[in-house]
C-alpha positions in Angstrom: 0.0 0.0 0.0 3.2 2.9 1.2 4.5 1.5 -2.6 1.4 2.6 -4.5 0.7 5.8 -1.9 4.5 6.9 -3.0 3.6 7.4 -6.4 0.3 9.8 -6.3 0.8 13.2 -5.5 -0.7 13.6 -1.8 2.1 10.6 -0.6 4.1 13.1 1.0 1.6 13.1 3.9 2.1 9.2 4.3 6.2 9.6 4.4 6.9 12.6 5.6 6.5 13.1 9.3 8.0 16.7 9.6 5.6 18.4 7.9 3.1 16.8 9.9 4.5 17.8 12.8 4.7 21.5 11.8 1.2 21.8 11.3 0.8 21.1 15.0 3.5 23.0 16.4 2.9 26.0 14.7 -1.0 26.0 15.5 0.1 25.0 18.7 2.8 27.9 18.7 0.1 30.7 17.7 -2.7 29.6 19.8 -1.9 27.6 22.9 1.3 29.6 23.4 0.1 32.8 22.3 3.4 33.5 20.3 3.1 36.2 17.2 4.1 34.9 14.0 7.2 36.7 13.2 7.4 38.4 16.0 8.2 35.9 18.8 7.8 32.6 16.7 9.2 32.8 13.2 7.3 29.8 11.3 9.6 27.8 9.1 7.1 27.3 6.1 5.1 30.5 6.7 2.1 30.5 7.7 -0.2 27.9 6.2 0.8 24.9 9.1 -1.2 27.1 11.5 -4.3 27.1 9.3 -4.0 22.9 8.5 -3.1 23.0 12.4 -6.5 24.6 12.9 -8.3 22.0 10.9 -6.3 19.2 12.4 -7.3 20.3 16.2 -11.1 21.1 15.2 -11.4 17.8 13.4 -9.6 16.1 16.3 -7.6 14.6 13.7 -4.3 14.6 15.6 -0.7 13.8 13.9 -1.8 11.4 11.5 -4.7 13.7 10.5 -2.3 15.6 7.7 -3.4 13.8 5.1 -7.0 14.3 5.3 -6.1 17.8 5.7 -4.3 18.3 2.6 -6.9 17.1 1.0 -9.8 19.3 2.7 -7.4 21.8 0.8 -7.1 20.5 -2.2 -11.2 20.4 -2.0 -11.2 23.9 -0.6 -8.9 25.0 -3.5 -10.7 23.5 -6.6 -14.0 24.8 -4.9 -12.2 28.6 -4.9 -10.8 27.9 -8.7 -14.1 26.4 -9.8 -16.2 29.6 -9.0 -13.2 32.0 -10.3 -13.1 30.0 -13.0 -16.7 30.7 -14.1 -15.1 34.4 -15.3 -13.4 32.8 -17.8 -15.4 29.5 -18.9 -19.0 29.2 -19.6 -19.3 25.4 -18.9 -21.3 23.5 -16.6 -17.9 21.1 -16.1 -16.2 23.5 -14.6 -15.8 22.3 -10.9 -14.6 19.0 -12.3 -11.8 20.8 -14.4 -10.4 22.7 -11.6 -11.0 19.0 -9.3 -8.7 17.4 -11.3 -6.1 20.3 -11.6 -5.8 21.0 -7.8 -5.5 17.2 -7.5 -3.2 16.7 -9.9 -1.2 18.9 -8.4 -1.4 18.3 -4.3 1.1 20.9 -3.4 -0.9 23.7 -1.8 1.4 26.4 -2.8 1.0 26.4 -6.4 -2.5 26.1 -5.8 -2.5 29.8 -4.2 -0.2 31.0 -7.3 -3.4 29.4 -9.4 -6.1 31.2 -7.2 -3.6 34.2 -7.3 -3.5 33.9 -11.2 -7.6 33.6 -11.6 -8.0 35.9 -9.4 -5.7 39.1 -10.5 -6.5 38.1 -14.5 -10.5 38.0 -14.2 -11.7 39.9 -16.9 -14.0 42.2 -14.7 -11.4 42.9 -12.5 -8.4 44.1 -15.0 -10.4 47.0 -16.8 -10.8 48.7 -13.3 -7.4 49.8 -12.3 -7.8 51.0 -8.8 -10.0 47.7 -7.7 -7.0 45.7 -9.4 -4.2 47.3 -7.3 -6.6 46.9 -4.4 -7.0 43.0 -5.0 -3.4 42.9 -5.8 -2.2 44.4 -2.7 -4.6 42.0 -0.5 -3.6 38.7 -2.3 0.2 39.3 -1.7 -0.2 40.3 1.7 -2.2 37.1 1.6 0.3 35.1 -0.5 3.3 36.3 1.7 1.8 35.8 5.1 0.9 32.1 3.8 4.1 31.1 2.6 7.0 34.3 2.4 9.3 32.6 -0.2 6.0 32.1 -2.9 5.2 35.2 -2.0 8.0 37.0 -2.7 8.4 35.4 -6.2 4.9 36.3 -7.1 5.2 40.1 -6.1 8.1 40.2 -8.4 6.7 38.5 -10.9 3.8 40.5 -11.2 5.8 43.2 -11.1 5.4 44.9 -14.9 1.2 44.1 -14.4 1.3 46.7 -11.5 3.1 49.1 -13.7 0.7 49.2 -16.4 -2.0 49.0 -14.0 -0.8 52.0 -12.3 -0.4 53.6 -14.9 -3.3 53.2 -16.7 -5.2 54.6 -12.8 -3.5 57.7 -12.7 -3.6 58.0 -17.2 -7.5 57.6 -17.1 -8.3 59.7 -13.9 -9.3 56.4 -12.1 -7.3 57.8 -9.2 -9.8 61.0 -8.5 -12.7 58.3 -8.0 -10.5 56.2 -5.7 -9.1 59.1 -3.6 -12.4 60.9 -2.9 -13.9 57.9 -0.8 
């Protein structure tokens, strides 16, 4: 069974006992120790143990309850994709699509580069400027808090969108709207 389980992509839960383990200890860390993330507990991974910690003590799933947790995520994810993904797609399989994509790929960070993609090239959302900075700001704060290193690389890399994005606010007078509420 461990010999089929190493092949799919949500084995890492079945081998891999340290990342189990920091899901509890940083939940653990946060909320039973009342440390501050990156104040006075610095979480390895960022922060996204503390939320699987969360669902691992609310299940009452304990240490071997990682698994199931990654894939709650994976569920959560594709559920996220599916209705972002109704900007894009007209098609009554869409849930399915974005099913197999977050499960074909269990890692849970590219899954928030996907929801970060969906989210910051909707089509509704790129012809208003100031809303697209707005959203931009909140999903790498987001992205950053969740895991830093991600983050980071998806901040940069969306780097020359913001420029043309700003300057397209300030260009069209989007700005005025923005700064008067």
């Amino acid at each position: 069974m461990i010999g089929i389980m190493s092949v799919l992509p949500m084995s890492k839960s079945v081998n891999d006992s340290h990342h189990m383990a920091e899901m509890l200890i940083s939940f653990r860390q946060v909320f039973v120790h009342h440390n501050i993330p990156y104040v006075n507990y610095f979480p390895v991974s960022g922060a996204f143990p503390i939320i699987f910690g969360a669902l691992i003590e609310l299940l009452d799933l304990k240490l071997v309850g990682a698994g199931i947790v990654r894939v709650l995520s994976c569920f959560m994810t594709s559920a996220v994709a599916a209705l972002l993904l109704k900007g894009y797609l007209k098609n009554k399989h869409i849930f399915w699509f974005s099913t197999i994509f977050c499960f074909a790929n269990g890692y849970i960070r590219t899954n928030m580069i996907l929801l970060y993609i969906l989210v910051l090239f909707h089509p509704k959302l790129r012809e208003k400027s100031g809303y697209w900075l707005l959203a931009w700001v909140i999903m790498s704060y987001i992205t950053i808090f969740f895991y830093p290193v991600f983050g980071v690389g998806i901040l940069i890399g969306t780097c020359p969108l913001v420029i043309w994005q700003l300057k397209r606010f300030f260009v069209n007078g989007e700005y005025k709207i923005h700064f008067k509420s």
